[in-house]
N, C-alpha and C positions, 0 to 999 in steps of 0.2 A: 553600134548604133549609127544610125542615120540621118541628119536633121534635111527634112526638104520642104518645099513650098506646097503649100494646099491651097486650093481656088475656096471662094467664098462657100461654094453651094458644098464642098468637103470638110469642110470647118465644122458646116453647121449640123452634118448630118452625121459627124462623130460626136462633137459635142451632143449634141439630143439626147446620145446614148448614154455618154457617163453618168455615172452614178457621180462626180462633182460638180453638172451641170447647175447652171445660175442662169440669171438674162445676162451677168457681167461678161461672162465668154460666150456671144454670140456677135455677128454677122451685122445686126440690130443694134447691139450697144457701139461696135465699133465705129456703126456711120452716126451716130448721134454724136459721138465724142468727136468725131471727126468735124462734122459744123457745128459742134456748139466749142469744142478746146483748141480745132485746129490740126489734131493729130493726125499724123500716118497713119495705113495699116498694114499689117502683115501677120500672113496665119501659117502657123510652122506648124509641119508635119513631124513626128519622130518614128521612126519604124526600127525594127530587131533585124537582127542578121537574116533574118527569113524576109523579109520587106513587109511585114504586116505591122500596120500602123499600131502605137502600142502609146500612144498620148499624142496632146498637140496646144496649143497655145496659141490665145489670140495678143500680138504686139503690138500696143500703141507707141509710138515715139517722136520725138520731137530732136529739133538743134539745140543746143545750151548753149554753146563759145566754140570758136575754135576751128568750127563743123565738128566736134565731138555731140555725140547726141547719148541720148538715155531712153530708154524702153519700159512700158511698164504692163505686166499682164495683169488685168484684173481678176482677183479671186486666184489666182494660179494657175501655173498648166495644171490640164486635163491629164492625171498620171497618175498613179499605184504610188502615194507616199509610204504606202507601208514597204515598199523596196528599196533599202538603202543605197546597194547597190545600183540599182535607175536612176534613182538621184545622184549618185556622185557621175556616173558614165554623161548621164544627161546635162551637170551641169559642165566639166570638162568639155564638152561638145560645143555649147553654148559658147563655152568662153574663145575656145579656139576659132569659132565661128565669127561673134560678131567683136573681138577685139579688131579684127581685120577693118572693121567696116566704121570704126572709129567710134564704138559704144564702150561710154563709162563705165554704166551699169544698168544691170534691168531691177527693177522695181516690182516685187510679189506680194500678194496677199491671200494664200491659199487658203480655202473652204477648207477647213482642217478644224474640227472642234477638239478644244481643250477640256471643255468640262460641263456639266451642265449644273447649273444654279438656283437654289428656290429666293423668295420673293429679300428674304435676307441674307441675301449672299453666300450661303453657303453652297460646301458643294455637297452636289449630290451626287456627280459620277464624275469619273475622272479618267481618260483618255491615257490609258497607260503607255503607251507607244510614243505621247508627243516629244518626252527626254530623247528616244531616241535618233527623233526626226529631228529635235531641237541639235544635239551631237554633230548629226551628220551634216546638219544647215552650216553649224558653226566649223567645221572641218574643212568646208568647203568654200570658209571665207565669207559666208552671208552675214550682213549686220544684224541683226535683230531691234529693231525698233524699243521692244522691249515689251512689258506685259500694262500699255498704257489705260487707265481706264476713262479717259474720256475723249476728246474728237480729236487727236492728237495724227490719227493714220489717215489716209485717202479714204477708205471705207469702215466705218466701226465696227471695233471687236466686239461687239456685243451684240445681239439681236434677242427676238422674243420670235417665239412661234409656236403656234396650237395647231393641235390635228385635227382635220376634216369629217364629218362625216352628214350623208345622205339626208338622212334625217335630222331637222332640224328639233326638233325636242329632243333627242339625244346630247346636242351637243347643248341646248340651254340645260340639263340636267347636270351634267358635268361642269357649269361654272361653276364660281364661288358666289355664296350667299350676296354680297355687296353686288358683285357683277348683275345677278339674278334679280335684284331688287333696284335697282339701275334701269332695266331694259324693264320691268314693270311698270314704272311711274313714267318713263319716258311714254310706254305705249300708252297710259292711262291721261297724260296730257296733249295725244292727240297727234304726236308727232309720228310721222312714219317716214320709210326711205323708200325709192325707186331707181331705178336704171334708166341712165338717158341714152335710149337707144341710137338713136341719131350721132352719138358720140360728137355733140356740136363743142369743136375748142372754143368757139367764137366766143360762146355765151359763158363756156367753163371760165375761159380765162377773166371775163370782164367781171364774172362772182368775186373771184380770185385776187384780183388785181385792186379791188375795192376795200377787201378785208383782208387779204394774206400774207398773197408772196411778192417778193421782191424779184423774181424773176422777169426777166422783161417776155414777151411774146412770141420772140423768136426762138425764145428757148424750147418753150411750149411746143411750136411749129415743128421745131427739129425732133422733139423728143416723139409727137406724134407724126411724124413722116418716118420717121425709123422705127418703131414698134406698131404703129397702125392698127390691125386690129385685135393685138394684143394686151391693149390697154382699153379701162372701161371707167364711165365717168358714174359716180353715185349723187344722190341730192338727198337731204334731207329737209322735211319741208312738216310746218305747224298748219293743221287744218283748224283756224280762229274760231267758227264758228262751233265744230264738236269739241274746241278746247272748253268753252265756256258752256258747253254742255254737260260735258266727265267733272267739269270742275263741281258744279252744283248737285250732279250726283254722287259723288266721293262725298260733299259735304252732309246731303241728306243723310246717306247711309250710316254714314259715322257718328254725324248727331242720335240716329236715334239708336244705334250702339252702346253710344255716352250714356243715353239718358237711361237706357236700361241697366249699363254700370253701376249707375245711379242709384238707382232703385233699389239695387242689389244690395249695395254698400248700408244704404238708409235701413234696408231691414234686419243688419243686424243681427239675422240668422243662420249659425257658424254650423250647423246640423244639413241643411240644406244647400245654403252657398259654401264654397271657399272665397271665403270674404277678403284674405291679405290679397289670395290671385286676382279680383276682383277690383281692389285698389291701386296693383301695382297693372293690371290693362287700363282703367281709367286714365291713370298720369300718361301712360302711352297713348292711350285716344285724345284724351288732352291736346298733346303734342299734334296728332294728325287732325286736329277740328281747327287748329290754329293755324299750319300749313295751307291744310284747302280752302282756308277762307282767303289766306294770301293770294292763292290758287285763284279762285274766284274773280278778286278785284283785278289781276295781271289778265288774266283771260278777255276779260270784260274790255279793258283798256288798249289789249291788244286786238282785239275784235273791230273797235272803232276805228285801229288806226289802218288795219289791214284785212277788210271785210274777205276777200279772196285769199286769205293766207300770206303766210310767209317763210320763204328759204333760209334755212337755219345753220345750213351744212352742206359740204361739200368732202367726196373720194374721191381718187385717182388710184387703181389698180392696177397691175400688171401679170401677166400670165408666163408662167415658165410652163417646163416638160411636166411637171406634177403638179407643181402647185405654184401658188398666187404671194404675188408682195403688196401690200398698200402702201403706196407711194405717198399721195397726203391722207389726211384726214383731219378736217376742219370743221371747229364749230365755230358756230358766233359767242362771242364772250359773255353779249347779253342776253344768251339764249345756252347758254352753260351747265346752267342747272337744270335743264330738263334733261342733260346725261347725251348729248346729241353724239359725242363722237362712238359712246358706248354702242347705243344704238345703232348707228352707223357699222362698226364692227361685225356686231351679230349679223346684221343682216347680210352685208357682204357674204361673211362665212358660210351662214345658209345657200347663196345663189351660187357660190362657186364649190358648195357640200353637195348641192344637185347637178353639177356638172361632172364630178366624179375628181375634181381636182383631190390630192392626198391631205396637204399643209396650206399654211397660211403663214407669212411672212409678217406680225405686227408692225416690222419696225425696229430702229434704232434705240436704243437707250446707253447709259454710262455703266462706267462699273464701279460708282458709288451707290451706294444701297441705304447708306446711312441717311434715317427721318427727316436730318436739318439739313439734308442737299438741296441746291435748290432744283437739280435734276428727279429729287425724288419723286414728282408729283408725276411726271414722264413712264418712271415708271410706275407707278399706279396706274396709269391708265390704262396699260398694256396685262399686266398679271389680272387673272382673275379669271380668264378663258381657257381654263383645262391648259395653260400655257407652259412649255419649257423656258426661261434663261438660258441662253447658248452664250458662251465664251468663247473666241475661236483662238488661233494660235499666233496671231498678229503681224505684221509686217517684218518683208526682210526685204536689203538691197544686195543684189549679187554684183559682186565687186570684180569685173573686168579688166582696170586700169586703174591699182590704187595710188598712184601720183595723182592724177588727174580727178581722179575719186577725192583727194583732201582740198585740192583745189577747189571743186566746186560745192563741198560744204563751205567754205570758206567763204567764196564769191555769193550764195545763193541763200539765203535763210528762209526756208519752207514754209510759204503761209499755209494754213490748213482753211 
């Protein structure tokens, strides 16, 4: 094997191809990390005795002490983990390579899934090969971070993701009842999502910056001069005046629902009616006559306060080879209950189902699953979309120089 240097425009046009393609190993993430961390860059070639490129890796690194520096690929090299052998030739390669060049260690996080998970933790598939990738890691001196479940790595083991598809009433059929009844009441309270085609950060960030994040601007800047128009900005927004018009309709209809429950219950005739089903929809419409009146008064109120509507919500997307990440997804706290980020969801899902994208990337979550987390709610938000839990196979540091390796555990205690 061979490790050599690949210009940007060779990076990306391997990368594109792998099957472990991310936005993290690209051209794109490397100049953002570059003005927003500082980093170096450096894109390593690996070719076979024949010269035919056969992986490659994007290197960010920095100085620590010393001029000893450290490296880290994000997501991992771009390589056939199922080859144990690649792995052991490639990291012996590596090590001989950049111990020279006065590297501790490089720092990996490879797209490598462990297992996949329903909404309680369980597994449901399991990655039978990761023991022997875990063996070979360990053989070869890699630390293993360990099997953390929450923000403990650079990037989390854990994510959430549903599958795409064209049509959008296929993919609402395929949620779950809650999701489904969710994107209902949201639509039935008047709220809907658009694309802001202008992709203006100006206005995004000053949404943002009002209610959100703590990022300053420049981050923003940077993040959109390196992905550019790979990233797409969504809005959610309450049309006031047909809020307080669905509301008074809901109410009518269901009053006179009630009243014919009513009726029903009053006659007493078990021959004709099913009089128990009859009482036990009442207490249900009960329930919804009392909501939409609530409905009603918020509407009304929110009407006067904001006659032209109001922005409720805020996306930020990003587009891979196949498929899309959502990056934030923000609602307003007092605008919570009308389900804005759910909503928000779907419809992304939709506009990137008609562009033929595969997957959808929800997002981050822990790998605590237990009710009294207080991450649980995190995940709620995300399960319910025909979703898989992905587990991945977690961080490792490949150990270059282990003197100087205990050293700078010792010197350096990892903020996450």
């Amino acid at each position: 094997m061979k490790i050599i240097t690949l210009s940007e425009k060779e990076f990306d046009a391997f990368s594109m191809k792998n099957k472990n393609n991310s936005y993290y190993q690209t051209s794109m993430y490397a100049k953002f990390q570059h003005d927003v961390e500082g980093y170096q860059i450096h894109y390593l070639g690996f070719q076979n005795d024949d010269n035919k490129l056969i992986g490659a890796g994007l290197m960010l690194y920095k100085t620590l002490f010393w001029g000893y520096k450290f490296a880290y690929s994000p997501r991992g090299f771009l390589i056939d983990y199922d080859d144990m052998d690649l792995i052991t030739e490639l990291t012996q390669e590596l090590k001989q390579l950049l111990r020279k060049q006065k590297f501790i260690f490089i720092k990996i996080d490879p797209l490598i899934v462990a297992s996949e998970r329903d909404k309680d933790g369980n597994t449901i598939h399991f990655n039978n090969k990761v023991n022997d990738i875990l063996t070979t890691f360990s053989n070869n001196k890699y630390e293993h971070l360990g099997f953390n479940l929450y923000n403990e790595s650079v990037i989390s083991r854990w994510s959430v993701l549903s599958l795409l598809n064209k049509d959008g009433r296929v993919l609402f059929n395929n949620f779950s009842k809650e999701v489904k009844e969710k994107i209902t009441y949201a639509n039935n309270m008047a709220v809907s999502v658009s694309r802001d085609n202008d992709n203006n950060l100006d206005k995004f960030y000053d949404y943002l910056k009002n209610n959100f994040t703590k990022k300053n601007k420049k981050y923003f800047q940077a993040l959109f001069q390196a992905f550019n128009d790979k990233l797409k900005i969504f809005y959610a927004f309450i049309d006031t005046k047909k809020y307080v018009q669905n509301a008074n309709k809901l109410y009518n209809q269901e009053f006179e629902k009630n009243k014919n429950l009513a009726d029903i219950i009053q006659s007493g005739d078990n021959i004709k009616y099913d009089i128990q089903k009859a009482i036990n929809d009442k207490i249900t419409s009960d329930k919804l006559l009392n909501t939409y009146k609530k409905d009603i008064v918020a509407s009304t109120k929110l009407l006067k306060q904001y006659p032209d509507g109001i922005t409720c919500g805020a996306a930020l997307t990003l587009e891979e080879a196949k498929g899309v990440c959502i990056l934030i997804n923000y609602e307003a706290k007092e605008y919570a209950h009308y389900n804005i980020s759910t909503l928000l969801t779907y419809e992304i899902m939709k506009y990137f189902g008609k562009e033929n994208y595969q997957y959808i990337n929800l997002g981050d979550i822990t790998g605590n699953f237990n009710p009294s987390s207080k991450y649980y709610p995190l995940l709620l938000s995300k399960i319910g979309f025909n979703s898989s839990i992905l587990e991945y196979i977690g961080e490792f540091d490949i150990i270059l120089k282990p003197a100087m390796y205990k050293i700078y555990k010792k010197k350096y205690k990892i903020k996450r």
